[in-house]
N, C-alpha and C positions, 0 to 999 in steps of 0.2 A: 412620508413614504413608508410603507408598513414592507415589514422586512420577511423573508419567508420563513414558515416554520418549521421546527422538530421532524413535523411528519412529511413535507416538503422534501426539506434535506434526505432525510429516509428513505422516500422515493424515489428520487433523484437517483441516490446510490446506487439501490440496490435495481433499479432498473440498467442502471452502467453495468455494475457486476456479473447482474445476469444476462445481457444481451453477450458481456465474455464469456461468460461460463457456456455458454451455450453455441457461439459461432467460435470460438477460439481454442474447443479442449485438442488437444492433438490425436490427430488419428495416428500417429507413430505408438507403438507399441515402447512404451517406456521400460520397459523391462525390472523395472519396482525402484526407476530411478530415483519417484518424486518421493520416495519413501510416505507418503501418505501425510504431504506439507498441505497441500491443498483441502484436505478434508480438517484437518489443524487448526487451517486458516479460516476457513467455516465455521467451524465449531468456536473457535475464540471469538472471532468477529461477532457473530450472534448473541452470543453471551455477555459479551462487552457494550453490546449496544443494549440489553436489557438487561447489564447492570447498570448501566448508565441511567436510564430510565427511571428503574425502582429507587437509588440512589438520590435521585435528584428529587423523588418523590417524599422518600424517606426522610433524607436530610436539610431539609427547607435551611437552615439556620448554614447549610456552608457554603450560602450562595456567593459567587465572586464581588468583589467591589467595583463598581462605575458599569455596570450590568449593558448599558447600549453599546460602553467603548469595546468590550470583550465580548459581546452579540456582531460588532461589524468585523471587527479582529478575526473571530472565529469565519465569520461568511468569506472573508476574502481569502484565510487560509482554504477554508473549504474546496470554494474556485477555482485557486490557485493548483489546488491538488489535484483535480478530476483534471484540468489542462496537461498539467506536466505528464499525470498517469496517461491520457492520451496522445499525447506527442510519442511519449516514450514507447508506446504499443503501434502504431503508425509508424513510427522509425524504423522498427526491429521487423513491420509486415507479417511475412509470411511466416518467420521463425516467430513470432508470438505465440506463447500456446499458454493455458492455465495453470496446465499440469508442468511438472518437472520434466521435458522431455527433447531430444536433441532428434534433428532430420537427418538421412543420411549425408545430404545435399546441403547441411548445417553451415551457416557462415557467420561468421565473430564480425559484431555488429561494434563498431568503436566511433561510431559519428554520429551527430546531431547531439540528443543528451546524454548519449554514452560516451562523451568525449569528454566530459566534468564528473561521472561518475558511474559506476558499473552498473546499479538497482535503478535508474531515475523513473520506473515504473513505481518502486517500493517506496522512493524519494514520495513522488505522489500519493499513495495508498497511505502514507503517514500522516502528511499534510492534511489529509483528509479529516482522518479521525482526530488529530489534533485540533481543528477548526470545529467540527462537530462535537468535540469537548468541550472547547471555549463556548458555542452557542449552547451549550445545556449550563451554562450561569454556573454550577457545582463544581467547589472544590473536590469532591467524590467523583463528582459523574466523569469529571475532565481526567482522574487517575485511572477510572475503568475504562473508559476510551481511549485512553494512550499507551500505557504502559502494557499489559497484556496482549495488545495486538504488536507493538513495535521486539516484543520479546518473542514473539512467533513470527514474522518476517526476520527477527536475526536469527531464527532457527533457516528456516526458508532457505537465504540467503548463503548461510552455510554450504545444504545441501547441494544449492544450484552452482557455486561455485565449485564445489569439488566436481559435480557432473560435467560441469564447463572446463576445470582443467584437465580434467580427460580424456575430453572431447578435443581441447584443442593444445594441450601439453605446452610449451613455453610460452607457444604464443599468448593464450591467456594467462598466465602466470605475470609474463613481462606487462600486457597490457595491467593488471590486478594491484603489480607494484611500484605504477607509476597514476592510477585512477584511484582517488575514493572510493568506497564502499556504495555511500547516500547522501554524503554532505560534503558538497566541494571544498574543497582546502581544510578539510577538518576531519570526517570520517568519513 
């Protein structure tokens, strides 16, 4: 079975990402809520993916060990992630948006996978690039794919949490201190 490639995966994605970016920005006037997470998030993501690249190009010598285990590893986190990220986005419907931004008609969404955790879109988006690190074989590539984009999703994260306790004052607050962040029973 020949497994899919680099440029596959890549596709893949960024065809996901951008069919959001494009059907999902919000027409609410965010009033400079998303502080300018989403463009963050672009710009790291990018960056990350063509350090990853060059990295893996550069570095031949830090390839990972048992290369097929951690090639299937990576594919099913990959999977695994663009699922959760779409359930999570399906869940939330109409309040999904890309950008940081709350509807007047705004409703606190705490079921399906917001019942295990607040982010399980971000849950997703991780997973992703974590699995896409694993299939670029590099101990380099797999730090540039993870680490700089999961440290800008905890910016993110941040921002949309405050946005969200303002929007919904104890209620998300209560909901916040009794759900994970991204990782059920752990963060």
């Amino acid at each position: 079975m020949t497994l899919p490639s680099f440029t596959t995966l890549s596709a893949l994605l960024l065809a996901s990402e951008f069919t959001l970016a494009v059907a999902k920005r919000s027409k609410v006037r965010g009033g400079g809520k998303d502080r300018s997470t989403l463009l963050l998030l672009w710009l790291v993501i990018c960056a990350s993916i063509f350090a990853g690249f060059f990295l893996r190009a550069a570095f031949p010598q830090a390839t990972l060990p048992h290369p097929r285990f951690f090639y299937v590893a990576g594919l099913v986190l990959f999977i695994l992630g663009l699922i959760i990220r779409w359930i999570a986005i399906i869940c939330l419907g109409r309040f999904f948006t890309v950008n940081v931004a709350i509807a007047e008609d705004h409703e606190l969404i705490t079921t399906g996978p917001y019942r295990y955790v607040r982010h399980p879109s971000y849950t997703g988006t991780l997973l992703i690039f974590l699995g896409f690190g694993l299939c670029m074989l590099n101990f380099y590539s797999l730090a540039a794919l993870f680490l700089p984009i999961a440290t800008a999703f905890l910016w993110r994260m941040h921002v949309e949490e405050n946005v969200l306790a303002e929007a919904f004052g104890d209620r998300y607050r209560d909901y916040a201190a009794c759900t994970r962040r991204i990782i059920p029973f752990f963060y």
